[in-house]
N, C-alpha and C positions, 0 to 999 in steps of 0.2 A: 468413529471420529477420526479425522486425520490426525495424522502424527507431526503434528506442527510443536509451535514450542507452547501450545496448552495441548498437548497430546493428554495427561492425566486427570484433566477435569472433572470430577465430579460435579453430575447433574443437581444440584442442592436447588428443592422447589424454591420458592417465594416462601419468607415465616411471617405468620404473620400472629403479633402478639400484642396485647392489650392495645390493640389500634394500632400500632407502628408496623409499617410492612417495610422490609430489610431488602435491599436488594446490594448490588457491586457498583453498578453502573445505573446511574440517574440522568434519563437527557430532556432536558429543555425546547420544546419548540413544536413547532407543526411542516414543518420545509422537508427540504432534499435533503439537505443535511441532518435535519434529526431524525429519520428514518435512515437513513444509510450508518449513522453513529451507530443508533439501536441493533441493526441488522447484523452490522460487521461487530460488534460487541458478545454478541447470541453465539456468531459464527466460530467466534476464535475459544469459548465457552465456559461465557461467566454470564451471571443476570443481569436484566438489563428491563430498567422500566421508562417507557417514553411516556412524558407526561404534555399533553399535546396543549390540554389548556382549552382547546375548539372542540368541532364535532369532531372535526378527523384531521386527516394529512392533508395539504395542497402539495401536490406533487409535478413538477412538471418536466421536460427537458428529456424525461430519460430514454426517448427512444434512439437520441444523439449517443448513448451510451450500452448499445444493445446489447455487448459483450463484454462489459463488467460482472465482475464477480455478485455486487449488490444487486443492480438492474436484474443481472440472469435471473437470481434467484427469486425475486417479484413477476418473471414472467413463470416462471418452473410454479411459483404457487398459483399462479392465476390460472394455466392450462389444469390445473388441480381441480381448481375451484369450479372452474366452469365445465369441465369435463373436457377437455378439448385434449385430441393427439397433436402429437409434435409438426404431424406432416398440415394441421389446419392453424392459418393463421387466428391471430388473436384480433378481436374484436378493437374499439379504440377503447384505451383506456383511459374511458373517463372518472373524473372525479368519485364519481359515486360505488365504481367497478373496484377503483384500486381501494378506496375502503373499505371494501366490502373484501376484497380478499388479504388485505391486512389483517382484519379483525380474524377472518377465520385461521390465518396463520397465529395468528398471538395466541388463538382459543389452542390450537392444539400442541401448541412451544412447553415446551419446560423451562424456557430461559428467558423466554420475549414475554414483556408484556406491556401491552400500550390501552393507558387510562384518559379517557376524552371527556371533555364539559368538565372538569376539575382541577379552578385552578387555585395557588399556592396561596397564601397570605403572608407568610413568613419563612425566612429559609436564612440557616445560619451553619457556622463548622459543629461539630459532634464527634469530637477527639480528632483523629485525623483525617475525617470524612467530613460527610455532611448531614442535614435535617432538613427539609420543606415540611411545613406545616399545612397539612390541607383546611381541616377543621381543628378547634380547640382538644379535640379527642384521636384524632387520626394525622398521622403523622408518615414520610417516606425516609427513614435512613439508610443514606448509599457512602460507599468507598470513594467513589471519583464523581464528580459533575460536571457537564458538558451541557453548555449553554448555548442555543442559538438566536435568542430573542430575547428582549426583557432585561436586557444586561443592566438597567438602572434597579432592578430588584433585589440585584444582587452587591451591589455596590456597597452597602451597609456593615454587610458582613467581612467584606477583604477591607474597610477602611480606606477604599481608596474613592476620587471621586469622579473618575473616568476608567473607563477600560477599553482597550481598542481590541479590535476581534484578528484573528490570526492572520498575518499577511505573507500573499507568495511575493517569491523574486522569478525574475526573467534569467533564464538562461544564459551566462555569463562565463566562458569559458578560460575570463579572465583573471577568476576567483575560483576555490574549489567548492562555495556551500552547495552546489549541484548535488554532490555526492552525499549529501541529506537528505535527500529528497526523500519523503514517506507519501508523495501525491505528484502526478503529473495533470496537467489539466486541459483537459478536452481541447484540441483544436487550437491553442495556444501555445507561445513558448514560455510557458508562467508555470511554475513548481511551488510544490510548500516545503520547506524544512521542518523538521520534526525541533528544531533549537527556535525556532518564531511560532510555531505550538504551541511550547510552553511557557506559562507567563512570568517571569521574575518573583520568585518570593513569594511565590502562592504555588501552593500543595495541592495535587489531587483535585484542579479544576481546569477544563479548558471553555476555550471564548473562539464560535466560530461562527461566520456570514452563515445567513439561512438555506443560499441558494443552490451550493454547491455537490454534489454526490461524493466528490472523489476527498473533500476534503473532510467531510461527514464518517467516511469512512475510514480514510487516516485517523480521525479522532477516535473513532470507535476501538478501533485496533490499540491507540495509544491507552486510552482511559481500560479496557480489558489488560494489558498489561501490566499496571499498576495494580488493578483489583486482584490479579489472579497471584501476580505474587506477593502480594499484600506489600506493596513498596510504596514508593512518593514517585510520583509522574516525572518531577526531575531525575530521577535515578532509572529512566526508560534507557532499555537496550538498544541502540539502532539498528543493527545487522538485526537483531530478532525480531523489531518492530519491520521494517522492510522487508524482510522474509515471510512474514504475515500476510502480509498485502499484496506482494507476488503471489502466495499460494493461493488466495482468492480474488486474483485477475486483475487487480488494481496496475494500471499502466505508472511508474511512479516518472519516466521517462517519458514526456508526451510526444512521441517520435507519431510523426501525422502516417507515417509511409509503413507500417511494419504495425501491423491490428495484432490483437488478441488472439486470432483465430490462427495465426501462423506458425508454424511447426515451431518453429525457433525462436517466438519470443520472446521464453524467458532467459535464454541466453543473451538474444540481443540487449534485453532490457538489463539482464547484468553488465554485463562490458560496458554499456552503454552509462551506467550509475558511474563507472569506478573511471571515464574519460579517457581509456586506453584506444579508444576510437571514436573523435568527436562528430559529432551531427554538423551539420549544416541549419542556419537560423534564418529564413526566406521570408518576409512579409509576415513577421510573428508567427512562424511556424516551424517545427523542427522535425528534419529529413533525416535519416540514420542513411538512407541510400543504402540500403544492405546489398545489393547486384553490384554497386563499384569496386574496381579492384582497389586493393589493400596497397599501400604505399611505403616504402622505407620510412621515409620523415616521420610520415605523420605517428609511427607507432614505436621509434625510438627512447625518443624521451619519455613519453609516455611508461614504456615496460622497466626502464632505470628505474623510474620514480619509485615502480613498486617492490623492484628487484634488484637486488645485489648482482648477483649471477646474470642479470642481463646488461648489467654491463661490461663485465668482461665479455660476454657473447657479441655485443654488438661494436666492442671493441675489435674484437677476433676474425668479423665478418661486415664489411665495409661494402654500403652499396650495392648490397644485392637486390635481385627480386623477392618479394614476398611468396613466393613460390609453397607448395604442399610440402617439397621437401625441408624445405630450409625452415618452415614453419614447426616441421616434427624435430628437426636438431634444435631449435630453440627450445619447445617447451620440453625435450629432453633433456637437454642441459642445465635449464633452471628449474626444471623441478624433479631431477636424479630421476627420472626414466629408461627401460633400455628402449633404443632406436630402434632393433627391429620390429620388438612387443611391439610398440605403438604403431610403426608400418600398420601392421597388420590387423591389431586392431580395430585402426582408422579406415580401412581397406574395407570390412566387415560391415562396419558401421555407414558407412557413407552414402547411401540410397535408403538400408530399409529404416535406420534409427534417424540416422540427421535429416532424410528426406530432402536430402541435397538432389536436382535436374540433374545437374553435370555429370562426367565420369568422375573415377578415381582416377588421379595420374598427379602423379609425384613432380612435374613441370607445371604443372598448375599456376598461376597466381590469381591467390585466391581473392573470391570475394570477402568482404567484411559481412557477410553476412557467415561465411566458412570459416573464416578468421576467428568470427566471435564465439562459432558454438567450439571449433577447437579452443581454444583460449580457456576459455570457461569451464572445460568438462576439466583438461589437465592442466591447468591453471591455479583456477580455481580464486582469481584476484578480489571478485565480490567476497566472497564465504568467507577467509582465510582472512584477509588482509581489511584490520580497522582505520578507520579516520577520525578524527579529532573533533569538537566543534565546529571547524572550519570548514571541514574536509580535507584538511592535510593527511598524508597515508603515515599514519606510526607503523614505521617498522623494530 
């Protein structure tokens, strides 16, 4: 199991005891979203029962999302299932295909399990969790619940007589909630915060659109969180919950120009959360331009916000080029480095680790695509440095 932050998980089957089957995570629905909840719940490694309600899943859209963490992994079971090597394309997967290799995934999980044609009659809180009632005799109680449909069924039990379902914002670099983001969303410049996840004064339940993958599986990751450290979903970690979702391929940054599959990523997608190098926002859609070069201005202010020490440095050093060198005295400077180590280091690393085209040369000015994986490795602004519900950086 990776060494994420459920690195210690114990595999605890399903119990199942005088009718009541106990699991962590309870999700609601038949969509992209409550299969990707379910999935990224499994992943991070806590139980998780999808209760779909139909015959199966209606799935759609995800070949727009090939190199997601979730998606990959439905295709990784399906070349399983069907026997197929890597090098033969997959069949289309229709409705009846991705069923079929769902079930045979759930059949052979220790942690997934997805229950079809059985739906609830009743469903209430159960200390700090919850209860659905299938029959008078059989019963599901889970830690967290994540609802993608049917939200008027639930409505009884929180006392309230409306619930809206979790909404993103647009990319706004006029505000800091960007830097919450736990979802980026396909081909738009629309993000979800992990603080519009959760619902006011309701515990250990989320409310989300059916249609989505990437928000499906922010929830997923979110409600595993709460289960595994047996906490209240309000009391969700950000940096661990976005950590989460980076380790399994989730773009939280929906940067249209810089895929999953590129060497640097998740560097760019770090820097890229924390605004020390903002995207460009084109006809709803957002460019990172990682090949541009790197500009004084624009990463000024920016490095202050997060650091003391850069600004006596940028104080010190007025209008220069963003150059290779001057980029190695900065993040020496600010983060007690020696200059040469890191030469040399850098020197090392810069084709066969970074997989940077260009040479090494110390007159460089670099791109932000260089920029951001130096930044990030000694840095470190994402990992290191929190933000507030706002996104404001506490220092």
């Amino acid at each position: 199991m990776k060494k994420l932050f459920f690195t210690f998980a114990f595999l605890i089957p399903l119990i199942i005891h005088a009718q009541t089957i106990k699991t962590d995570v309870l999700i609601l629905g038949n969509s992209n979203a409550a299969f990707a909840a379910g999935v990224q719940a499994t992943e991070s490694g806590v139980n998780a029962i999808v209760l779909t309600q139909r015959d199966g899943f209606n799935l759609s859209g995800f070949k727009n999302l090939s190199q997601n963490g979730v998606v990959r992994a439905l295709e990784k079971r399906a070349r399983k299932s069907l026997k197929l090597a890597d090098s033969v394309s997959l069949p289309e997967m229709t409705t009846q295909i991705v069923n079929a290799v769902i079930k045979n995934w759930a059949d052979s999980s220790k942690l997934l399990d997805i229950i079809n044609n059985t739906p609830y009659y009743d469903i209430k809180r159960s200390g700090s969790g919850w209860e659905a009632k299938l029959t008078k005799e059989k019963s599901i109680k889970a830690k967290v619940l994540v609802i993608t449909d049917q939200v008027e069924k639930i409505l009884p039990a929180l006392k309230m007589e409306a619930l809206k379902p979790a909404e993103t914002n647009t990319i706004n670099y006029a505000e800091n909630l960007y830097r919450t983001t736990i979802a980026g969303i396909n081909v738009t410049s629309d993000y979800l915060s992990l603080y519009n996840l959760l619902i006011p004064n309701q515990e250990n339940i989320l409310y989300i659109k059916p249609d989505n993958f990437e928000i499906g599986q922010a929830a997923g990751a979110t409600a595993a969180y709460a289960a595994f450290y047996k906490t209240k979903t309000s009391l969700s970690n950000l940096k661990r919950v976005q950590g989460e979702l980076l380790a399994y391929k989730l773009s939280l940054m929906p940067f249209d120009d810089v895929k999953i599959v590129d060497s640097n990523w998740l560097a760019i997608q770090k820097v890229g959360i924390t605004g020390i190098l903002k995207a460009d926002i084109e006809k709803g859609k957002v460019y990172f331009e990682p090949e541009k070069a790197v500009t004084y201005d624009e990463i000024k202010q920016p490095l202050k916000d997060y650091y003391y020490k850069a600004q006596i440095w940028f104080d010190d050093h007025q209008n220069i080029p963003i150059d290779l060198d001057n980029t190695i005295s900065m993040v020496c400077y600010v983060g007690n480095k020696a200059v040469d180590a890191t030469r040399t280091e850098i020197e090392k690393k810069w084709n066969k680790t970074y997989k940077f085209s260009s040479k090494y040369d110390l007159k460089k000015v670099l791109t932000r695509r260089e920029f951001s994986v130096i930044i990030n490795e000694y840095l470190k602004p994402f990992d290191l440095i929190n933000v507030d519900r706002t996104g404001r950086v506490i220092r």
